[in-house]
Every structure is written in C-alpha cells, then in structure tokens.
N, C-alpha and C positions, 0 to 999 in steps of 0.2 A: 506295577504302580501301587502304592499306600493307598489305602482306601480313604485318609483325609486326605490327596490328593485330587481325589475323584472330583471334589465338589466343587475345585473352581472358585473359588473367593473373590468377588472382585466388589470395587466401591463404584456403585451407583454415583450419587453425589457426596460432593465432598460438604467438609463446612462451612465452606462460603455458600452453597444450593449451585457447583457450575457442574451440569448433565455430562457424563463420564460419557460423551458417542461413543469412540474407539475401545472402550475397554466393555463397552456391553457388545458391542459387534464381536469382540474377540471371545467375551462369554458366550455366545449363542453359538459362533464357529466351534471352540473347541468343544464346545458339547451338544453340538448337533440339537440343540433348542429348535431349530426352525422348522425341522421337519417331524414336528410332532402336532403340526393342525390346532383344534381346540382340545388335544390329551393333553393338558397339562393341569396343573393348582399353581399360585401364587400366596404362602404362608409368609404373614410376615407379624412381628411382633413389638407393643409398643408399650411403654411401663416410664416406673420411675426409673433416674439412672442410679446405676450401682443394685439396681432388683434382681439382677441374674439372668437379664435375658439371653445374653450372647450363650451363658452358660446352657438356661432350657433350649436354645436353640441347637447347640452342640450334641445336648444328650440326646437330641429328637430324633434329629436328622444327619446324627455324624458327621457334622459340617468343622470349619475350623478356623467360626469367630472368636475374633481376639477377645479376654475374658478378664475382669477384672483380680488382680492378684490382693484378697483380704489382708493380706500382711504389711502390703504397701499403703494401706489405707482408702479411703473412696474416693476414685476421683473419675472425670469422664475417663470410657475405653473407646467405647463407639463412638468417634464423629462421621456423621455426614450419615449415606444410607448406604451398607453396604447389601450385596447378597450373593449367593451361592446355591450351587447344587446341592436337593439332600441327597445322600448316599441311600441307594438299595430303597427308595420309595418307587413306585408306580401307581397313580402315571406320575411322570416328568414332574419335579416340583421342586419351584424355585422358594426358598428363603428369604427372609427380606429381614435383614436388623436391621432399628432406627436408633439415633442419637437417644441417648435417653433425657426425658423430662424433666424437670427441676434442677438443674445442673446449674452448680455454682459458677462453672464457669461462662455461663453465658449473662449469669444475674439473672435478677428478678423480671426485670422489664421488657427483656429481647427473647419472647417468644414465642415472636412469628414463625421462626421455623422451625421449631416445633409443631407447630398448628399446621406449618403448609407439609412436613413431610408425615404427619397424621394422617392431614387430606388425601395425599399422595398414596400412602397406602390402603385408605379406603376403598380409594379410587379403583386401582390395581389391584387389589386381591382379592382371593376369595374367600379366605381366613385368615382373622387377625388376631393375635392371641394378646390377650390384652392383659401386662403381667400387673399381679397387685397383690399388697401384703394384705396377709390376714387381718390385721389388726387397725384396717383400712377403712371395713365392711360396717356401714352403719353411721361412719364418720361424714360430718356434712361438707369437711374439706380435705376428703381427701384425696388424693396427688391426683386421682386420674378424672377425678368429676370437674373439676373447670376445663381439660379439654374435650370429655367427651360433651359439654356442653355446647362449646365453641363447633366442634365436628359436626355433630348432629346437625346446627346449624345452616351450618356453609354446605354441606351434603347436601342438604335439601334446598338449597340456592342454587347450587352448581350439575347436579346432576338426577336423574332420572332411576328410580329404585333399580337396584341392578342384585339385591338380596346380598350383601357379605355377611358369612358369619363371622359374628362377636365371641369367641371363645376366651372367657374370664379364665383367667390361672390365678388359683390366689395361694401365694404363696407362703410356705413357713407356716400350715395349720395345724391350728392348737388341740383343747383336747374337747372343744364346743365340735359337735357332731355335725357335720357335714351337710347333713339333709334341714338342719337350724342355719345354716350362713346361706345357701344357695337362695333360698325365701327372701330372704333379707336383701340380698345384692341384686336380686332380680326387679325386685319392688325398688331399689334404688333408681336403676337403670330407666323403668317406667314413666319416675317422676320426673328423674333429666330431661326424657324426650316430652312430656307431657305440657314442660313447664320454657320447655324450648318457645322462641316464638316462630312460628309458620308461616311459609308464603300463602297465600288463599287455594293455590293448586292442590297444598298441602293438608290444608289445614285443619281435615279428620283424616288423613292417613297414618293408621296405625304404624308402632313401630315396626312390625313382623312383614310389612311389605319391604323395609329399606335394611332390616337385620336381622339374621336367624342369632338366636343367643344362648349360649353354651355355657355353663360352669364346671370344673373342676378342680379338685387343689390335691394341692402336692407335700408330702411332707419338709422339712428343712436341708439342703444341699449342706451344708455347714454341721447341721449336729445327728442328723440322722441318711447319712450318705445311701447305704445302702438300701436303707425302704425310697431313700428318691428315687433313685435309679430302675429301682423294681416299678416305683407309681410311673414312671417317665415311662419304659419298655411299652406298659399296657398302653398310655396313652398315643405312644408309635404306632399304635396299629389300626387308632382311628386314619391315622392320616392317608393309609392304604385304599385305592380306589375313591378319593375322595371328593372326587367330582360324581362316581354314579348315584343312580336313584340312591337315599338313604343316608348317602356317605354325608360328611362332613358338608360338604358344596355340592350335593346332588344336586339341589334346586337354585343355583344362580345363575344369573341372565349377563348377557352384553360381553360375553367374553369376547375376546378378539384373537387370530390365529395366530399361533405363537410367530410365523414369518413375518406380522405386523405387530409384534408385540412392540421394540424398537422404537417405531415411528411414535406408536400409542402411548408410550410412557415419558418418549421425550417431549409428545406433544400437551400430555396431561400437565406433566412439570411445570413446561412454560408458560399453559393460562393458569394455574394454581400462582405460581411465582410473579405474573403481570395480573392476577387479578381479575380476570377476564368472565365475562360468563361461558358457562358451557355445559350442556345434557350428553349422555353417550351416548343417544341414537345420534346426533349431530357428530358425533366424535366418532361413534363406529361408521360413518357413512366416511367422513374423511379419510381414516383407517386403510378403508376399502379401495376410495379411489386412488391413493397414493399407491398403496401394496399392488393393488389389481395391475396397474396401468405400469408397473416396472416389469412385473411377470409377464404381461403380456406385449411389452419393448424388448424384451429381453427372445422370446418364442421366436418373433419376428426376427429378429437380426441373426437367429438361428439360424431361421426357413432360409434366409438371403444367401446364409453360404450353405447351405446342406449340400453336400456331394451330390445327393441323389436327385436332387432339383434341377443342379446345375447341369447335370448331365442327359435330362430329359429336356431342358431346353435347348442344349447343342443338340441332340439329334433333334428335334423339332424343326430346328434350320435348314437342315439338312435334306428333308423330306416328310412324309406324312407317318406317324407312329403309330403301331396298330396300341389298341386299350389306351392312348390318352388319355383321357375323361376320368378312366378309373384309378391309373399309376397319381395324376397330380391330387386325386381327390382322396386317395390315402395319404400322402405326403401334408395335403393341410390337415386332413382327420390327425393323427398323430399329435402335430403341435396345437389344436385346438383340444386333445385330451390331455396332453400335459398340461395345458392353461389350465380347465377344469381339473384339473388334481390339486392344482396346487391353490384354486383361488377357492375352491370349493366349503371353505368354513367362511368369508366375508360375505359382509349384507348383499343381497341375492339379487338388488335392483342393482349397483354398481358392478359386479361380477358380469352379470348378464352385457350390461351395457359397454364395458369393457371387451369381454368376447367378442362382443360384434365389431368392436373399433380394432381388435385382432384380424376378423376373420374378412373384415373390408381389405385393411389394409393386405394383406395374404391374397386379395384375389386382385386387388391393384396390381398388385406386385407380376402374377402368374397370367393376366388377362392379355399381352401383346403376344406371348407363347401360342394361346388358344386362337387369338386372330390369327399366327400364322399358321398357324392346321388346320383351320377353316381356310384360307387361301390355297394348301397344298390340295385340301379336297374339290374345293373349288374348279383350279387347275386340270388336277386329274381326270373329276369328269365332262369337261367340256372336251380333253383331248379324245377322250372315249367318244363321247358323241362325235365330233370328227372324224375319228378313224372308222368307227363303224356304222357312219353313213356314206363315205366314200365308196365301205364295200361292197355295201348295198347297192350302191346305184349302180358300180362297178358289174356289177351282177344279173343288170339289168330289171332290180326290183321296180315299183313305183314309187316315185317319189314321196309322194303324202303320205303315203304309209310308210314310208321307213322313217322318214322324219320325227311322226309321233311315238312310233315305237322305241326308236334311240332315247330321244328327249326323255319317254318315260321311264327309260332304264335307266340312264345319266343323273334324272331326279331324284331318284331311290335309293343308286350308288352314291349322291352327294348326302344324303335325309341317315342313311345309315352309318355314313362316315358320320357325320356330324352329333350326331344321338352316340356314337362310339366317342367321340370326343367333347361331350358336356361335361361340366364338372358337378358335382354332386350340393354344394356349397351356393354354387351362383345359378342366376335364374336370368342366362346371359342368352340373348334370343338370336336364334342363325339365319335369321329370315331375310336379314337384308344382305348377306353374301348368296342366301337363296335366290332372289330377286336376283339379283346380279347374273346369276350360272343362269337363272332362267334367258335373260335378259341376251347373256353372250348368247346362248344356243339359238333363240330366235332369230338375232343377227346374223349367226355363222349360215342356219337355213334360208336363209333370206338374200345372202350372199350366195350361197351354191344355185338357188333356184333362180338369180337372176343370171351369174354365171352359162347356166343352163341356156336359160331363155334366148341368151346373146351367141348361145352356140349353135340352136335349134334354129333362129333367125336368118344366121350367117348361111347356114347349110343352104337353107331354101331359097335364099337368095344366088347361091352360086349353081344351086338346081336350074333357078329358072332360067338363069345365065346361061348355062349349056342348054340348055332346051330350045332357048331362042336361036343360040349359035347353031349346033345341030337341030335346025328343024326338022330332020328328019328322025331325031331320035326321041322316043316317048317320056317321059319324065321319070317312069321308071326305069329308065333304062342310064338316062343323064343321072340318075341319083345314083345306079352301081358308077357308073363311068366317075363318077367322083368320088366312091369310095376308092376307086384301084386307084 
C-alpha cells in the first residue's frame, strides 16, 4: 500500500454542515482509531482560503488533501471539513482541514459556517494551526482577527477551558526577523481576548487557561520550495508524542476516548449547528453514558451466548457441580474486565455506574443457575441425613444422638456445598434454602421418631395381648413369643 494511501481521507462535513456518520464509522474502522483509548492528537487547521493549508497540511502529515492548483488561479478547494490519518505520527493523529475563510464563493455575509466549523474545531482538537500571511501581523483587519474574535467568544459561552493549542503559522516570511513578528502577534492575540466581551464566570480568566499559543513561520512554498520543506520537516517532529508532558498538547483536558470520539463530534456539531448551550464536562458525561452503556449491552449479550456459560448451566440441571461458585465467577470476571478495558479513559462516575448496571444485569441473568445448585445441595443432604440415620438406628444406635449427629453433618455438608457455590460478585444469602434443609430434617426426625413411637406402642400392646391370653406366660417371655 502507498503511503498517501495510508491516511484515509474522508469528508467530515460537507458544504451544506450534514455530519458524514457512515463515512467517519468507516474512518475509524479502517484505521483502527477506536482502539487507541485517549492515545491519540486531533490537528486541525484554519486560515484564509487559498493560504495553503491543505498544502502545510500535506507536507506535515503526508496526508492527501486536495490542494489548490496556483495556475488555475484561486478559488475554494476545501469544502466542508474533511480529515485524515497522518502518516508515520505517533500517537494516532487525526488531521482536520477546514473550508477556508473569506471565500468569494460564499460572499461577504454567509459566515456562519465558518464560525460554526472554527467552533467545531476548537471544540475537538488539541491543536489548531492557525495559518496566516506575514504580512497580516500588526494589521487590525486582518483575515483571521474578526474570527478569532467571534471564537473566542462563543468558546467561552459554550464550553468549559479544555486548554487547545493556538499554533500560529505565519506564512510567506520576509526578511523582518522572526523573534520581531512573534511579539507582535502575540500581543495581537492578547488584545482580541482582552477586548472580547466575557461571561462573568469568565470574566478575569486569562487567556492561557482556554489556549496554549505557539508561533512559527515558514518560508514561501511557491518561491522558496525547498527551505519550506526543510522548515516544515523540523516542525513534523513537534507533532511526535504530542499529547505527552512537554509536547505540543501535553497539558489538555476533556479529551474523550477515541471509541466515543464519533458520538462526541456528531454530538458537538449538532448543538454548535442548533445553537444550543453546552460545557464538556456536560458533554463528556453524555460521551460516557452513551459509549459506556453500548460496551456494556454489547459484554452482556456476549455472556448470553458464551459456550462456556451455556454449558455450565446444562450441567447445573443435571445435578450439583463441584467449583460452581468459582467456574461462573470467572466467567463474569472476564466480561466485566473487558468492560473495564475498553471504558476505562470515560468519566469515572458514568463507567462505574455503568459496570454495575453490567454486572447486575450478568447476575440476573446467572441467578436461577445458582438457585438450582442450592436445591441440588439442598436435596443431597437431606437424603444423606436419611440415609444415614436409618443406619443408625438400624444398628441399634439411640435415637437423639444419631439424630443431632446426622443433622450436624447434613448441616456442614449443605454450609460447604453452598460457600463452594457463591459467586464472588453477588452477596446472594443461602440461608433461606438453609432454613428449609433445616426445616426438612427436623420433619424427616420427627416423622421417624413418631413412626418409632407407633411401633414401640403397637409392640406393647400386642405384649400385653399375649400376656393376658397366655396367662401363664411372663411378659418376657410373651415378648420373645412375639418376636418368633
């Protein structure tokens, strides 16, 4: 496979703003996006249009957005929001092009979305490369200050500092010395947020809580090719590791794991797009219980058919199973650590709550199994006590003592079957089939000793029957004459 094959290109939203589901499901499928937790960055880049972005974006991340061709003149390339895998970064990092800014072909007036798919990438990323000409810097109208004014804004309306880096690109610098424009752009930047107006929540919170802010510039693509490419290369190796300590996005908050990424960005979309209020702790709680609660419908319907389940329930029917307790209490361990693997980067009060509505459901499910192996033990030792008090007596033991002696072995035979057959999960009490085995044995004694009584009765009665009849014979003697 081409290595711009690798990256996967697909269109977020298109130009009208309608949410690409199926084509970002197929993004995340063919590149395995989901199973990379919170390892991932979200790079995405916003400028005027015709500034080059698709192109920095291409050189960066070897990706292979479409670009505009300078011969054919300037016109939009980029509609809508596409992105892409970039090649050979780690960790995982998606690309985000936006339509670009100022575009004739939308006019002067229709530039809500712009502004909403600005938001959007605020929203979502954790670096945004903010492309702008040199000769921009110091300008009080220039292309990208009325939206980052507008941003700034509605950011602090809509959401909850979540730290993205602002990485300025300014492009096409001249022969003014680098460490003179960075002062300048900086101090721009300052007075946009300064001069923003604030919610009162807001309303001394510095910029550096809601954006870390970066400058860089690059030479000219167009007349000085080759030093770009070389300035581009170094700047590729920021992007490496760029969520750890240090990196680019060491220090941002609220990410959400790439398994919800999906839900999180179609959900962002559509209150940006309806205008809605919304914080991302509110958002990443949503996130959570949507993602959590699929992962863990999904465990469940597993457990339902597992071979091994199903097969420990058939023999369960069948008769009493030695190790129960422990065979079913790995069987939910398992799907309650795959839950925990996979929910394991969402907010920790929904994950939690969630597990439990897994690990209920899971013992719902397994709980008539464990009633009937409490019945088989049940069963078992009352025939015990049966059988080996008949032998007893058979044997001419006393009765009261063999009685308590059985009972209390019958006890401890049911006390260890049943401690062999707890599940490690539930805190499910065997006392009332306890009760019960007590309950039979006392009746089954109570039945032999009257049994008894009615035989010892009869005897003496037919003793004294012969006695009377043979008067001449002593009562021990009428008592063998009735055993012959």
């Amino acid at each position: 496979m081409k290595e711009e094959d690798d990256c996967c290109c697909t269109q977020l939203i298109d130009e009208k703003g309608n949410f690409n589901v199926d084509g970002l499901q197929s993004f995340i499928t063919n590149t395995n996006f989901n199973q990379c937790g919170l390892s991932y960055a979200v790079v995405s880049v916003m400028g005027p249009q015709s500034s080059g972005k698709s192109t920095l974006l291409n050189h960066l991340f070897h990706t292979n957005f479409t670009e505009m061709d300078a011969f054919k003149g300037r016109f939009q390339t980029t509609k809508g929001i596409w992105i892409a895998k970039c090649v050979g970064i780690e960790p995982f990092t998606i690309a985000m092009d936006l339509e670009g800014t100022d575009g004739r072909e939308r006019g002067e007036d229709d530039t809500a979305f712009e502004k909403q798919s600005a938001l959007f990438a605020l929203a979502i990323s954790d670096v945004v490369l903010i492309n702008m000409w040199c000769h921009d810097i110091g300008r009080e109208h220039a292309a990208n200050k009325p939206l980052l004014k507008t941003v700034f804004q509605v950011m602090m309306r809509l959401f909850s500092p979540r730290r993205t880096t602002l990485l300025f690109v300014i492009r096409d610098k001249t022969k003014t010395p680098f460490e003179h424009l960075e002062p300048i752009l900086r101090d721009d930047i300052q007075k946009i947020w300064d001069a923003v107006p604030k919610p009162q929540a807001h309303k001394y919170t510095p910029l550096s809580e809601f954006f870390n802010v970066e400058v860089t510039a690059l030479s000219s693509y167009e007349d000085k090719e080759d030093k770009f490419k070389a300035e581009v290369a170094q700047l590729r190796k920021r992007f490496f590791h760029s969520i750890s300590p240090g990196g680019l996005a060491g220090d941002r908050r609220g990410a959400v794991p790439a398994s919800g990424f999906s839900i999180s960005a179609q959900h962002i979309w559509k209150v940006i797009r309806e205008n809605k209020d919304l914080d991302l702790p509110a958002h990443k709680v949503m996130v959570a219980t949507v993602r959590c609660e699929e992962i863990a419908d999904e465990k469940f319907s597993r457990l339902c058919s597992d071979e091994v389940w199903l097969a420990l329930e058939k023999a369960v029917q069948q008769g009493p199973v030695r190790g129960f307790g422990e065979k079913l209490s790995s069987i939910i361990d398992a799907y309650l650590s795959q839950y925990d693997a996979e929910a394991m980067f969402f907010d920790e009060g929904v994950r939690n709550a969630k597990r439990q509505y897994l690990e209920s459901k899971a013992l719902d499910l397994v709980f008539p199994a464990y009633t009937t192996m409490l019945g088989h033990l049940r069963s078992k030792a009352l025939d015990s006590f049966k059988t080996k008090l008949d032998l007893s007596l058979n044997c001419g033991k006393g009765f009261a003592a063999s009685v308590r002696m059985w009972t209390r072995s019958s006890m401890l035979e049911f006390d260890k079957g049943s401690s062999d057959a707890a599940v490690r999960q539930a805190s499910w009490d065997a006392s009332r089939v306890r009760n019960k085995l007590r309950h039979d044995i006392d009746s089954h004694a109570m039945s032999v000793r009257n049994a008894k009584l009615s035989e010892i009765m009869h005897n003496f009665e037919v003793i004294l029957l012969l006695s009377w009849r043979f008067n001449w014979l002593s009562p021990v003697d009428a008592c063998n004459l009735y055993q012959h």
